[in-house]
BAMI-968260 format. One record per residue (C-alpha): residue in one letter; x, y, z. Coordinates in nm, 2 decimals, padded with zeros to 4 digits. Example, Ala and Ser with C-alpha at 12.3 -4.5 7.8 and 13.67 -1.06 7.14 Angstrom:
<rs>
<r><rest>A</rest><east>01.23</east><north>-00.45</north><up>00.78</up></r>
<r><rest>S</rest><east>01.37</east><north>-00.11</north><up>00.71</up></r>
</rs>
This chain:
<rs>
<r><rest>X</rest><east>01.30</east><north>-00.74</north><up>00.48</up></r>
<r><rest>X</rest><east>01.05</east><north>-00.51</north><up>00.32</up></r>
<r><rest>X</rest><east>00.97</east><north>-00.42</north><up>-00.05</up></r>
<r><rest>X</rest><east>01.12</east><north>-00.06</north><up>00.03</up></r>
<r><rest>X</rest><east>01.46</east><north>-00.24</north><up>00.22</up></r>
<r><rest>X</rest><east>01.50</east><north>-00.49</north><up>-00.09</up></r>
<r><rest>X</rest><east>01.51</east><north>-00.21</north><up>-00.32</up></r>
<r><rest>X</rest><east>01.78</east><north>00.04</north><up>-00.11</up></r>
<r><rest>X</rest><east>01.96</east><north>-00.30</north><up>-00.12</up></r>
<r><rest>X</rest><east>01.99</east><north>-00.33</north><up>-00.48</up></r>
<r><rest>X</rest><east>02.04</east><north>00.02</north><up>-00.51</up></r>
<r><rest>X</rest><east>02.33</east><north>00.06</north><up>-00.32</up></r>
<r><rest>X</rest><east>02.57</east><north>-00.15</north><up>-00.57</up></r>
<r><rest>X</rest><east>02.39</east><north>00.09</north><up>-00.82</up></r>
<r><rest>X</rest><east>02.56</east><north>00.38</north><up>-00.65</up></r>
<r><rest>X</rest><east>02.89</east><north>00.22</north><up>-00.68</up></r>
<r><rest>X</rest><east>02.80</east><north>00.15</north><up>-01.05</up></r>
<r><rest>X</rest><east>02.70</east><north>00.57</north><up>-01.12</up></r>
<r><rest>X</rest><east>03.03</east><north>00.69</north><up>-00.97</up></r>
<r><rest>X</rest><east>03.26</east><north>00.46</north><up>-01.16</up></r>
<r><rest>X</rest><east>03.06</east><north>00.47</north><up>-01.52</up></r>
<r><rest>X</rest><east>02.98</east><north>00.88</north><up>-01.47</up></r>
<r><rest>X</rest><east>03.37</east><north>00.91</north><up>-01.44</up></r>
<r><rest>X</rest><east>03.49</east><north>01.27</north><up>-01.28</up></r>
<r><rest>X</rest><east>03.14</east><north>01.40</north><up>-01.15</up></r>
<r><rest>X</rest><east>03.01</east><north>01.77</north><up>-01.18</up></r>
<r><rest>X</rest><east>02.97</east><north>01.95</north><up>-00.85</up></r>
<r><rest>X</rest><east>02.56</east><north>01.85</north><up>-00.90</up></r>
<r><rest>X</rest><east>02.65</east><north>01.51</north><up>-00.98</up></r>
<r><rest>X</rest><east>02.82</east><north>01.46</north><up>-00.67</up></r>
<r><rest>X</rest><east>02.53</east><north>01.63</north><up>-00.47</up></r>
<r><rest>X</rest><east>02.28</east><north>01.42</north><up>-00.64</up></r>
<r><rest>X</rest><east>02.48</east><north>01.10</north><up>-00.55</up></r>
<r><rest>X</rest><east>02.45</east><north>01.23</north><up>-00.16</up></r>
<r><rest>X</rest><east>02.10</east><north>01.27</north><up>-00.17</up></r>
<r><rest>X</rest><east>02.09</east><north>00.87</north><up>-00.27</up></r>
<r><rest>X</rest><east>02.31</east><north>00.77</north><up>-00.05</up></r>
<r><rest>X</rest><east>02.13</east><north>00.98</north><up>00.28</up></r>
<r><rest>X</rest><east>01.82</east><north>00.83</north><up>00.15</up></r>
<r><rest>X</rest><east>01.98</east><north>00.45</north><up>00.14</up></r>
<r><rest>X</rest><east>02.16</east><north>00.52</north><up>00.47</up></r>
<r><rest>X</rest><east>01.80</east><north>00.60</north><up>00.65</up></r>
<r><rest>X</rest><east>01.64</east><north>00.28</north><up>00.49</up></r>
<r><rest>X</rest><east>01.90</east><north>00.05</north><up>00.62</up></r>
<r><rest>X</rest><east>01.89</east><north>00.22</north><up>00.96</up></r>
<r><rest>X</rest><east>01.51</east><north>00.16</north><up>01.03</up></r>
<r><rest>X</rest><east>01.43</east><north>00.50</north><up>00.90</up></r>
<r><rest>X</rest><east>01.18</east><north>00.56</north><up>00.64</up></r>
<r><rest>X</rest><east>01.31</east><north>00.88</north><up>00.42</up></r>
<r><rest>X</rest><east>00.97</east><north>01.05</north><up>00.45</up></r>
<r><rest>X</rest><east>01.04</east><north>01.11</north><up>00.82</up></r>
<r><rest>X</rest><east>01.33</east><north>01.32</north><up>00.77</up></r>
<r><rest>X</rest><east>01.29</east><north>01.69</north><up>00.77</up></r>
<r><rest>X</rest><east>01.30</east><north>01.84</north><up>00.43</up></r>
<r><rest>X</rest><east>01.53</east><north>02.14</north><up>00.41</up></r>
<r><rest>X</rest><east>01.55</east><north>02.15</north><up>00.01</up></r>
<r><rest>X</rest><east>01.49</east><north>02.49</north><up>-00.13</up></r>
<r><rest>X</rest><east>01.34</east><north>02.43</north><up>-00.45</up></r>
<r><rest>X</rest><east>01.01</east><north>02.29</north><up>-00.38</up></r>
<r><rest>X</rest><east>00.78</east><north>02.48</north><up>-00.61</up></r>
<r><rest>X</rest><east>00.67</east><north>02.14</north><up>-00.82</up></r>
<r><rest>X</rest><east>00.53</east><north>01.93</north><up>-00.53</up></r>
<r><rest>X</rest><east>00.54</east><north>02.19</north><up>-00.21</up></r>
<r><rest>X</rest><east>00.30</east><north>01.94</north><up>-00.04</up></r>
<r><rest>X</rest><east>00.50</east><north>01.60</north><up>-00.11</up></r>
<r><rest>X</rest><east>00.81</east><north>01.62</north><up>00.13</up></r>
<r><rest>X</rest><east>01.13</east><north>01.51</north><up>-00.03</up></r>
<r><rest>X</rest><east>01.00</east><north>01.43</north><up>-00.41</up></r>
<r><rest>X</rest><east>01.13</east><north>01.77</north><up>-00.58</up></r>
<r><rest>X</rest><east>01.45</east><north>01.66</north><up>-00.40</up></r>
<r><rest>X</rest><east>01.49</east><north>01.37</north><up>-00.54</up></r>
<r><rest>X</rest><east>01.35</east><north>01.45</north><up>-00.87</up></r>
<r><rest>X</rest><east>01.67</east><north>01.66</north><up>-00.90</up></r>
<r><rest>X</rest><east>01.87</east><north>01.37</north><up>-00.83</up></r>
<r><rest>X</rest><east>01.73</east><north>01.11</north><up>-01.04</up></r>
<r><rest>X</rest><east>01.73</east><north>01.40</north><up>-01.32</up></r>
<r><rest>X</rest><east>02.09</east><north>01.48</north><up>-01.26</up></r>
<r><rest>X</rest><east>02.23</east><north>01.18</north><up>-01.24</up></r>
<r><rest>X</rest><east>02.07</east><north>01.06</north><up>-01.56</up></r>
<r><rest>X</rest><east>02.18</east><north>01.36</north><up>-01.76</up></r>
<r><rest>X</rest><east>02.53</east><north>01.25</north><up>-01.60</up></r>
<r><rest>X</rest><east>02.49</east><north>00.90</north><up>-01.76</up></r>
<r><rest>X</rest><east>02.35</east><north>01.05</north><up>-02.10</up></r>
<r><rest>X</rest><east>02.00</east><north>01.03</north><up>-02.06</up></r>
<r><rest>X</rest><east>01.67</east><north>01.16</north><up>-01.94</up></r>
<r><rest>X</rest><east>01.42</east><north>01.11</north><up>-01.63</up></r>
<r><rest>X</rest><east>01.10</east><north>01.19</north><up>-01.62</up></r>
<r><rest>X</rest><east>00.90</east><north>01.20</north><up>-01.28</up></r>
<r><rest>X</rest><east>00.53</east><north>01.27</north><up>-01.26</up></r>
<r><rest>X</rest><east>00.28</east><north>01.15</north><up>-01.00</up></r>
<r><rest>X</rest><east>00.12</east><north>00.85</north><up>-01.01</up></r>
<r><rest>X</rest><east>-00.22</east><north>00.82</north><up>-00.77</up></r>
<r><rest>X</rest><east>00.00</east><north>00.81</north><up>-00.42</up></r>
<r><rest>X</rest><east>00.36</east><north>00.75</north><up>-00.51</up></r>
<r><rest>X</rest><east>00.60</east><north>00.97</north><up>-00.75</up></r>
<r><rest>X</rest><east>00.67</east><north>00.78</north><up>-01.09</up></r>
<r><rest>X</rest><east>01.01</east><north>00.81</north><up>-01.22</up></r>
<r><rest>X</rest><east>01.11</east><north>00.67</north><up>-01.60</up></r>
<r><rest>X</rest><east>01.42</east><north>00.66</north><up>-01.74</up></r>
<r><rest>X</rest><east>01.58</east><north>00.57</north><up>-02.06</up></r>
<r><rest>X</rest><east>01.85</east><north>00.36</north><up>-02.24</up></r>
<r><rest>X</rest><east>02.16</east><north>00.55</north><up>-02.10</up></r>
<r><rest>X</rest><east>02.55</east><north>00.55</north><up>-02.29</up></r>
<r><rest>X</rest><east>02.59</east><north>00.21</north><up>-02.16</up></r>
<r><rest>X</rest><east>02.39</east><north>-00.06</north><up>-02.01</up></r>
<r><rest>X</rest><east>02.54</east><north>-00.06</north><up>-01.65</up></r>
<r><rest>X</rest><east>02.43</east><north>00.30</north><up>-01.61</up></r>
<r><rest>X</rest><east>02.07</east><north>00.16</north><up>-01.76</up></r>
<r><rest>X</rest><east>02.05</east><north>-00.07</north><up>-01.50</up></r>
<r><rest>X</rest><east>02.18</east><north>00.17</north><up>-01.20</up></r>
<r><rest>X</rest><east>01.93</east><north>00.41</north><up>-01.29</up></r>
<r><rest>X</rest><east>01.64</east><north>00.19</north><up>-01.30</up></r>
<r><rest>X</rest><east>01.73</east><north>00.02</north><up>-00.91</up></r>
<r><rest>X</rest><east>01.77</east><north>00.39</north><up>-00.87</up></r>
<r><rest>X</rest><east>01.43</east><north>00.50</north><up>-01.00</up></r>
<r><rest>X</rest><east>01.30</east><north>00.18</north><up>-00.80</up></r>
<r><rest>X</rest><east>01.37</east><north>00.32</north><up>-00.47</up></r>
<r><rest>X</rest><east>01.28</east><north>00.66</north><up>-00.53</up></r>
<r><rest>X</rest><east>00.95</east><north>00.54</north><up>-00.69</up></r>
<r><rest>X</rest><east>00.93</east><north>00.31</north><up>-00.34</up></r>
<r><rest>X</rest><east>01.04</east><north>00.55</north><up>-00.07</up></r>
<r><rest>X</rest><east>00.81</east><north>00.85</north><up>-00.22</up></r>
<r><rest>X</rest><east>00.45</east><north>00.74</north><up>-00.05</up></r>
<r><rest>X</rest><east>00.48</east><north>00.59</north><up>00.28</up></r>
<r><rest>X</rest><east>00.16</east><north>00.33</north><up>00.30</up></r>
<r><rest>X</rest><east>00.03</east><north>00.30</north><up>-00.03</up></r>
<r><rest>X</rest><east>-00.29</east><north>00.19</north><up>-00.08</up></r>
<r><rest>X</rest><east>-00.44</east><north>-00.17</north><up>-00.02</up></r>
<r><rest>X</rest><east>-00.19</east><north>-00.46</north><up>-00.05</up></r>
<r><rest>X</rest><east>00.21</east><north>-00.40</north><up>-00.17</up></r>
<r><rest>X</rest><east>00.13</east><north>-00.64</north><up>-00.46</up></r>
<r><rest>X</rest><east>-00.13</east><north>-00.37</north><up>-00.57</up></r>
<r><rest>X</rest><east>00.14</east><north>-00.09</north><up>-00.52</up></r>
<r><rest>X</rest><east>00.41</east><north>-00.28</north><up>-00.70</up></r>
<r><rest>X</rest><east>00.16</east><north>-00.35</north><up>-00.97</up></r>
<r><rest>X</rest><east>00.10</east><north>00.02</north><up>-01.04</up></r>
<r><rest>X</rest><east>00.47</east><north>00.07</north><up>-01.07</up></r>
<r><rest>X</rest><east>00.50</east><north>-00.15</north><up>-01.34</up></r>
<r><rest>X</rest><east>00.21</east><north>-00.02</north><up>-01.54</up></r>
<r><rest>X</rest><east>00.03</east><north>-00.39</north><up>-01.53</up></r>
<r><rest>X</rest><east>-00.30</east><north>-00.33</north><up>-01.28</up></r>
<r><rest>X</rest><east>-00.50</east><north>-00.26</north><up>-01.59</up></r>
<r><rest>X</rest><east>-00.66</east><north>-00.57</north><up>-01.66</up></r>
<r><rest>X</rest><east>-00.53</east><north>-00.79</north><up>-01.95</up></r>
<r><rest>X</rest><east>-00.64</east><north>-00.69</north><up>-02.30</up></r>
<r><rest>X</rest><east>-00.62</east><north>-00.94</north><up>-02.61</up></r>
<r><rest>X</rest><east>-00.48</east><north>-00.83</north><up>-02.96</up></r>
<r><rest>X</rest><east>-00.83</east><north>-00.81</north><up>-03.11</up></r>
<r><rest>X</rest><east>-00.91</east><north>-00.59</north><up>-02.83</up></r>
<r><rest>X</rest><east>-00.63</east><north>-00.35</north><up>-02.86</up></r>
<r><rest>X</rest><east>-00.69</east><north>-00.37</north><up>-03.26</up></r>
<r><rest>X</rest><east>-01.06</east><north>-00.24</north><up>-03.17</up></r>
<r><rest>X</rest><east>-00.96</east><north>00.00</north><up>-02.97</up></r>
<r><rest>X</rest><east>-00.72</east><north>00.17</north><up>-03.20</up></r>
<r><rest>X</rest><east>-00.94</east><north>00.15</north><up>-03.51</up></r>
<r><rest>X</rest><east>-01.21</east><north>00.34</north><up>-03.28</up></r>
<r><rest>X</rest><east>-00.92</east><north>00.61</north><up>-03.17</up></r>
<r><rest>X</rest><east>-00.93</east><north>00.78</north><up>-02.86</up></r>
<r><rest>X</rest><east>-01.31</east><north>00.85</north><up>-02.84</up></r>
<r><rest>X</rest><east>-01.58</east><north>00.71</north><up>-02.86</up></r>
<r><rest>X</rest><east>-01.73</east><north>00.37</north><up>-02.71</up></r>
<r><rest>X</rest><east>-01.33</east><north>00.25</north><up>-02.73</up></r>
<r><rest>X</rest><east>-01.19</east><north>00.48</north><up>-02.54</up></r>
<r><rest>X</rest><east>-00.84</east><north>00.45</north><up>-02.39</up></r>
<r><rest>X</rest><east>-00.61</east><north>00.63</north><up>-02.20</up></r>
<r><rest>X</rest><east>-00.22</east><north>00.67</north><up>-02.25</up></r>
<r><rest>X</rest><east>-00.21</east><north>00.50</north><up>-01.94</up></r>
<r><rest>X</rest><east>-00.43</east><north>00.24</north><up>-02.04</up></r>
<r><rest>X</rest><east>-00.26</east><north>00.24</north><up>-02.38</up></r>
<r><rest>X</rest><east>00.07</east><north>00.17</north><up>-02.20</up></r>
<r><rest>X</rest><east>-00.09</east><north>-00.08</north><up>-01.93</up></r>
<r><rest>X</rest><east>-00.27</east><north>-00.27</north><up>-02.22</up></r>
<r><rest>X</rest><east>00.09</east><north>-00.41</north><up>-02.38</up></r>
<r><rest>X</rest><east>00.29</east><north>-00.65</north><up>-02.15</up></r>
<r><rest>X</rest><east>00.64</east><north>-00.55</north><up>-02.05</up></r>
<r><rest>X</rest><east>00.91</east><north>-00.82</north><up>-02.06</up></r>
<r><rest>X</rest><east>01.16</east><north>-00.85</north><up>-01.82</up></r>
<r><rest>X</rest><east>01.56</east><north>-00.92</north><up>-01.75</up></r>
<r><rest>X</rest><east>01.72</east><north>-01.06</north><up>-01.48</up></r>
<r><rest>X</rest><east>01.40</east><north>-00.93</north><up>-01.30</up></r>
<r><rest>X</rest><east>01.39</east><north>-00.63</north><up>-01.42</up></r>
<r><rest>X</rest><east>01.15</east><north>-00.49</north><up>-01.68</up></r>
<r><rest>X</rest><east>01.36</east><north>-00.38</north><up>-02.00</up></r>
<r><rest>X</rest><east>01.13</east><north>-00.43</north><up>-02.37</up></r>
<r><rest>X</rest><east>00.82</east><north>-00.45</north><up>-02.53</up></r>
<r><rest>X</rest><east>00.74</east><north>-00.66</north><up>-02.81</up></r>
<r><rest>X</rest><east>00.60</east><north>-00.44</north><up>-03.15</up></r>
<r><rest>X</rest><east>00.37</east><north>-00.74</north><up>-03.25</up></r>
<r><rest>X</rest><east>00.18</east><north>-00.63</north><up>-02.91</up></r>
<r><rest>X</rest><east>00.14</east><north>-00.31</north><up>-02.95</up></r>
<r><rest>X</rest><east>-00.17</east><north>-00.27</north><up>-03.20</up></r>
<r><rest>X</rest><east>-00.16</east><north>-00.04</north><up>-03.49</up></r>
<r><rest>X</rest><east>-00.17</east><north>00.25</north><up>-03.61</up></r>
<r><rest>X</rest><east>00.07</east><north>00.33</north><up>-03.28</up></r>
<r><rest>X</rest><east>00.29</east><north>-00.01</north><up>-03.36</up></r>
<r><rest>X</rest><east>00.37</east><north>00.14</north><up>-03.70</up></r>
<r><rest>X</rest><east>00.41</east><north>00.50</north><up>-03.57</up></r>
<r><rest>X</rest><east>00.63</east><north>00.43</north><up>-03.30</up></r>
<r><rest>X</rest><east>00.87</east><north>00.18</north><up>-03.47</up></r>
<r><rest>X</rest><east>00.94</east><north>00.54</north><up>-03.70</up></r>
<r><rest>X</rest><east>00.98</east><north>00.73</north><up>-03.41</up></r>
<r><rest>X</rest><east>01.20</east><north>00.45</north><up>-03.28</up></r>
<r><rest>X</rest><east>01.47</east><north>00.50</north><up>-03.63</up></r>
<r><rest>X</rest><east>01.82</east><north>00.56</north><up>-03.54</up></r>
<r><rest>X</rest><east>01.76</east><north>00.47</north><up>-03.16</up></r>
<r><rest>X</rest><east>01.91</east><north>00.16</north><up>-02.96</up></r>
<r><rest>X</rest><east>01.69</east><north>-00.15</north><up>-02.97</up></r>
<r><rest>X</rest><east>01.72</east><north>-00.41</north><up>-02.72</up></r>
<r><rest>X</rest><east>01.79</east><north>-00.77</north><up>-02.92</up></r>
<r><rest>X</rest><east>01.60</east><north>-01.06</north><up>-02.81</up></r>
<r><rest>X</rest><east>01.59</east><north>-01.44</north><up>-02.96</up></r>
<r><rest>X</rest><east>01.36</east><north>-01.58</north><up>-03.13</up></r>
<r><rest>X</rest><east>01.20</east><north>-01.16</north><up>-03.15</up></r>
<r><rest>X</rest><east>01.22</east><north>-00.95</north><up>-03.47</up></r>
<r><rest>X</rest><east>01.15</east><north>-00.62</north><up>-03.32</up></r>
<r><rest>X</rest><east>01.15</east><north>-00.50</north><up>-02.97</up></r>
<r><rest>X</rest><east>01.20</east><north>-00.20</north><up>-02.77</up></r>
<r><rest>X</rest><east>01.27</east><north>-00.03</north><up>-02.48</up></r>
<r><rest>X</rest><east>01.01</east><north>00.01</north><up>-02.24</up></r>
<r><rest>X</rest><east>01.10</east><north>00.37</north><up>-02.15</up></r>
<r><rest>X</rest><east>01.14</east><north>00.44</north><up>-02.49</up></r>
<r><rest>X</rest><east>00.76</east><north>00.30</north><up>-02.56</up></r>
<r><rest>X</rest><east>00.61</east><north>00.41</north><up>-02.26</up></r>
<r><rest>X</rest><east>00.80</east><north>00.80</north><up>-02.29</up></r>
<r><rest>X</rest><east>00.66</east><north>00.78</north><up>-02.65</up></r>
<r><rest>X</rest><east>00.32</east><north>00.70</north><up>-02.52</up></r>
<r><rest>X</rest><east>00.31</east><north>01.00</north><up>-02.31</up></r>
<r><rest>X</rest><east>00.39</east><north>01.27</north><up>-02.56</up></r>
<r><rest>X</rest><east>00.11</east><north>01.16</north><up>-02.82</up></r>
<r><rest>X</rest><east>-00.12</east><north>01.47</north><up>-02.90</up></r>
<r><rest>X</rest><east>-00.49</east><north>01.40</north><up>-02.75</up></r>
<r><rest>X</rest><east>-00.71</east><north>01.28</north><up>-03.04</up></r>
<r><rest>X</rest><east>-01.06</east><north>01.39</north><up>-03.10</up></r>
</rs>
């Protein structure tokens, strides 16, 4: 079994979970959970999702990338059905898809092996090995930075001999997992001034509670966050 096979398998509980936690879908709803399920269905069967033809009408974000405007309405629909957001943007080969803390945390979960598969499925061969592919996904192939690193960089800003990207930003703090499945980030790893400024942003949202942690977050929250700060000069 492949990465791409281990993921549709994971996802196709997470189906199960979306149609009993959305309650009575929408018309879109239900369309988006078909375009899952085809998607699933071809994986299982041998069939990688890229090879089937794409008929869907509203490719005018990615015209070139078969099937990733497709299912960027799906993973969009079906998170605004759970009570959330998804945001998809391409990253080097492969279509990136984030989502955040939904109206429970079964429908956090679904949409994440979700977001997996999509994110999987949406570049056929990527690029040198899997563990390099996998690596992007998670944000981690930046190498490791220490906190007196990070603490450099911010008091330098965005320019200068310190530069650092949002990627690079996001890359530089590590991600903590759940049950094998990335869920927080730690505030003491996140350098200031952005540790500070994003634990105000963060006020009157859901925190994830860890032990033996005073303050953590969401990693969609954090890396969302990341990803709407204004360039710096």
């Amino acid at each position: 079994m492949n990465d791409l096979q281990r993921a549709a398998a994971r996802a196709r509980p997470a189906l199960a979970v979306l149609s009993a936690e959305i309650g009575e879908p929408s018309p879109d709803t239900v369309q988006a959970l078909t375009i899952i399920k085809q998607m699933l269905d071809d994986i299982e069967a041998g069939q990688h999702p890229l090879d089937r033809p794409d008929d869907w009408p509203q490719r005018d974000r990615w015209p070139d990338r078969p099937h990733w405007d497709r299912w960027r309405w799906a993973i969009k629909t079906l998170a605004v059905a759970s009570g959330t957001t998804a945001h998809c943007c391409p990253k080097y080969e492969y279509m990136r898809v984030d989502t955040r803390q939904a109206r429970s945390d079964a429908l956090t979960v679904a949409l994440l092996d979700v977001a997996d598969v999509i994110e999987l499925a949406s570049v056929r061969e990527p690029s040198g090995t899997i563990d390099s592919f996998l690596g992007l996904c998670a944000g981690r192939t930046t190498p490791a930075l220490t906190i007196d690193d990070m603490n450099k960089i911010a008091a330098a800003g965005w320019a200068g001999s310190f530069a650092m990207t949002r990627e690079e930003l996001i890359a530089a703090v590590p991600v903590h997992e759940r049950d094998g499945r990335p869920l927080y980030v730690i505030l003491d790893d996140i350098p200031q001034p952005w540790r500070d400024q994003f634990w105000a942003a963060l006020r009157g949202s859901q925190c994830p509670k860890v032990d033996g942690v005073e303050r953590a977050a969401y990693v969609w929250d954090w890396q969302s966050w990341v990803r709407d700060l204004e360039d710096k000069t």
